[in-house]
C-alpha positions in Angstrom: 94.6 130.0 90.2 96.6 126.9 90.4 97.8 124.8 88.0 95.5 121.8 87.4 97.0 118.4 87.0 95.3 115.4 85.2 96.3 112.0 85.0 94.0 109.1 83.5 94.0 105.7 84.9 92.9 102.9 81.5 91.3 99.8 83.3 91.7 97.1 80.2 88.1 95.2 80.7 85.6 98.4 79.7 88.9 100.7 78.9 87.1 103.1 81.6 89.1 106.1 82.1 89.7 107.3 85.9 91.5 110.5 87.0 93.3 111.9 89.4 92.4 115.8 89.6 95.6 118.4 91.2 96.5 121.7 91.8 100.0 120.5 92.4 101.9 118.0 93.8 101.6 118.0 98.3 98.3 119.6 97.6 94.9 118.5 97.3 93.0 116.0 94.6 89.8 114.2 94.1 89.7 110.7 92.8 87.6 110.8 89.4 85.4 107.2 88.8 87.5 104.8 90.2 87.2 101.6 88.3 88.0 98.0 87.8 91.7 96.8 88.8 94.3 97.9 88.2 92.6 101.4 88.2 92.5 101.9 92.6 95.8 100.3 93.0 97.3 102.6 90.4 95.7 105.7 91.7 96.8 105.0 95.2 100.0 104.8 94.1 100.2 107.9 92.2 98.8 110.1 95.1 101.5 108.7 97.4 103.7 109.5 94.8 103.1 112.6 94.2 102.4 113.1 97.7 98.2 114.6 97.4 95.7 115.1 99.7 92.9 113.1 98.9 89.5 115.3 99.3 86.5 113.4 98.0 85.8 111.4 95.2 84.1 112.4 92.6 81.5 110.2 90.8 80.4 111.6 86.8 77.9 108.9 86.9 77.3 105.2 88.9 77.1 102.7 86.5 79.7 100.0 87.7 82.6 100.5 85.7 83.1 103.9 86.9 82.4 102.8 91.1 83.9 99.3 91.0 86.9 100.9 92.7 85.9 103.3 95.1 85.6 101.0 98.4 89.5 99.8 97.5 90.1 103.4 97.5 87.8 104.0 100.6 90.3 101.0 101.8 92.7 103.3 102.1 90.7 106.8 103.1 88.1 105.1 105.0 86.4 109.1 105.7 86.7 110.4 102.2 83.0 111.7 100.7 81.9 110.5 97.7 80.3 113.4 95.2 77.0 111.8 93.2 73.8 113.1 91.6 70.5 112.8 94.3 69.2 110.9 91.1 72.3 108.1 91.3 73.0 107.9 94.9 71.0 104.7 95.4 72.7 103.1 92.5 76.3 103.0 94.5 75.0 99.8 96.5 72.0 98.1 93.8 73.6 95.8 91.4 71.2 95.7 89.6 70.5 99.9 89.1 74.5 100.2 88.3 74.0 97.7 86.2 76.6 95.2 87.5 74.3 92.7 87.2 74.5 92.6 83.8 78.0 91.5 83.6 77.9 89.1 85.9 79.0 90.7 88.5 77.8 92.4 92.0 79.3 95.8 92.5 78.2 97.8 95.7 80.1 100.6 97.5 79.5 102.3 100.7 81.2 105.9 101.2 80.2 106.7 104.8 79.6 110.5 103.3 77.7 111.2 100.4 77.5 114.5 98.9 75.0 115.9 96.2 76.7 116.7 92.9 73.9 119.2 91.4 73.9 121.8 89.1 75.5 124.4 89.2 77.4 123.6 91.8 80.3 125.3 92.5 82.5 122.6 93.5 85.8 123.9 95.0 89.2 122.0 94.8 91.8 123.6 96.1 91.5 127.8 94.9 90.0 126.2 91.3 86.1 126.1 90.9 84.2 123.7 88.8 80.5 124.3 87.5 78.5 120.9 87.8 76.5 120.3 84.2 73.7 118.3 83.8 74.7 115.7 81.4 72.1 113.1 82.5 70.6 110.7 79.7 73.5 108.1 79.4 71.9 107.3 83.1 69.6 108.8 85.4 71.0 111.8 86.2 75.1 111.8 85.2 77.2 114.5 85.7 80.0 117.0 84.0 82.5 119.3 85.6 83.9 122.4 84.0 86.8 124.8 85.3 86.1 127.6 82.6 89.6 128.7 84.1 91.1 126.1 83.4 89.3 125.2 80.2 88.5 121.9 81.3 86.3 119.3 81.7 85.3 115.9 82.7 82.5 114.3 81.4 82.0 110.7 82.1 80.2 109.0 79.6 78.0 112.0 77.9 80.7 112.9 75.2 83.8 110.9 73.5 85.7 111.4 70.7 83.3 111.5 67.9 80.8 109.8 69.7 78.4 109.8 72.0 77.3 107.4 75.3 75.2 104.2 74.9 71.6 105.2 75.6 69.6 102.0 75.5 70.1 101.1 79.3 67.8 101.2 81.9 67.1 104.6 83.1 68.5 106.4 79.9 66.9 108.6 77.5 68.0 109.4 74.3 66.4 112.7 73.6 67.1 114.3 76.8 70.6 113.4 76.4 71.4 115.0 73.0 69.7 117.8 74.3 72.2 117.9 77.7 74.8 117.6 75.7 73.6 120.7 73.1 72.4 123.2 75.8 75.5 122.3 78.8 78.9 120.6 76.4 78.6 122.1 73.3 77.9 125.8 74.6 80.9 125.8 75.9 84.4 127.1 74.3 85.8 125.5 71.1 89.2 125.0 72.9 87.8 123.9 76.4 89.1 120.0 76.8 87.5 117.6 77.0 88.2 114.2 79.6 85.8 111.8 78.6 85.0 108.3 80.9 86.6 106.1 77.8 88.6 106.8 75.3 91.3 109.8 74.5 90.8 113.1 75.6 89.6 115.7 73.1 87.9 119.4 72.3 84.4 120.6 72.0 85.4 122.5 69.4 86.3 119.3 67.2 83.4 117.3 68.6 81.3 120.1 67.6 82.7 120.3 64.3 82.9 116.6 63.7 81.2 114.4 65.5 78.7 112.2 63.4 75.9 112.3 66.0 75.9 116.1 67.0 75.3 117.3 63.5 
């Protein structure tokens, strides 16, 4: 299997973390919840660098701060599908679903290919395999993906360093969250890594351990 390569992208307004998903430099990547400036403008910059292949991007969930930047990067790979939940995929262009609206603002984003991310997947990038999780509560129907060879995985807004995502918007649900996160995070290994949509990267084996609202 190849090497994976992540690199985060910090926009300063929500601090939502974006990614940029390898298996080595000239090769394919997806584009991981694009967000608010100067997160599409830095990614775009880093696949040139590094000289990627864009193949989709990849959407854990579609509240606005994670899609606010996927038509600047659709700006620049007009054909390149978008991966969302069936459950989310009318979010992408409702303000008021992604909850744009809320901030003042009036995100919408139009991939001209949308793909279903559902459990349990695979996904393939590159010779690497993800399993899609059902991490849904934080919204509708949110997403995780996990390379168990790899021992990764991204998980939007389900599971931070010793925390938890909000659950009192509209389409959460507390209960069914904790319980995604029990049954599909925290079954997996101690030393897997964990990529969360804010804040730094950690384990589930110290957010198991540790974190206030799993015990």
């Amino acid at each position: 299997m190849s090497a994976i390569h992540i690199e985060c992208f910090t926009e300063p307004v929500f601090g939502e973390n974006a990614y940029v998903v390898d298996v080595g430099a000239r090769g394919p990547c997806w584009v991981v919840d694009p967000g608010l400036p100067p997160s599409a403008a830095q990614i775009i910059e880093h696949i040139d660098r590094r000289g990627l292949s864009p193949a989709a991007i990849v959407l854990t969930h579609a509240h606005a701060d994670h899609i606010a930047g996927v038509d600047e990067v659709l700006a620049r790979w007009p054909d390149l599908p978008a991966y969302v939940s069936d459950g989310e995929r009318a979010m992408l262009g409702d303000p008021a679903r992604n909850l744009s609206m809320l901030g003042g603002m009036a995100v919408r984003c139009s991939p001209k290919e949308v793909r279903a991310l559902e459990p349990p997947g695979p996904v393939q990038l590159g010779d690497t395999s993800w399993t899609i999780l059902d991490v849904a509560g934080h919204s509708p129907a949110g997403r995780a993906l996990y390379c168990r060879e790899a021992g990764v995985a991204i998980v939007g807004d389900a599971l931070f360093e010793g925390s938890i995502g909000r659950t009192d918007f509209p389409g959460s649900n507390h209960d069914r969250f904790l319980r995604n996160i029990r049954e599909h995070l925290l079954s997996l290994p101690d030393e897997t890594i964990v990529y969360s949509g804010h804040g730094p990267a950690t384990t589930i084996g110290r957010e198991r351990r540790f974190n206030p609202f799993l015990q």
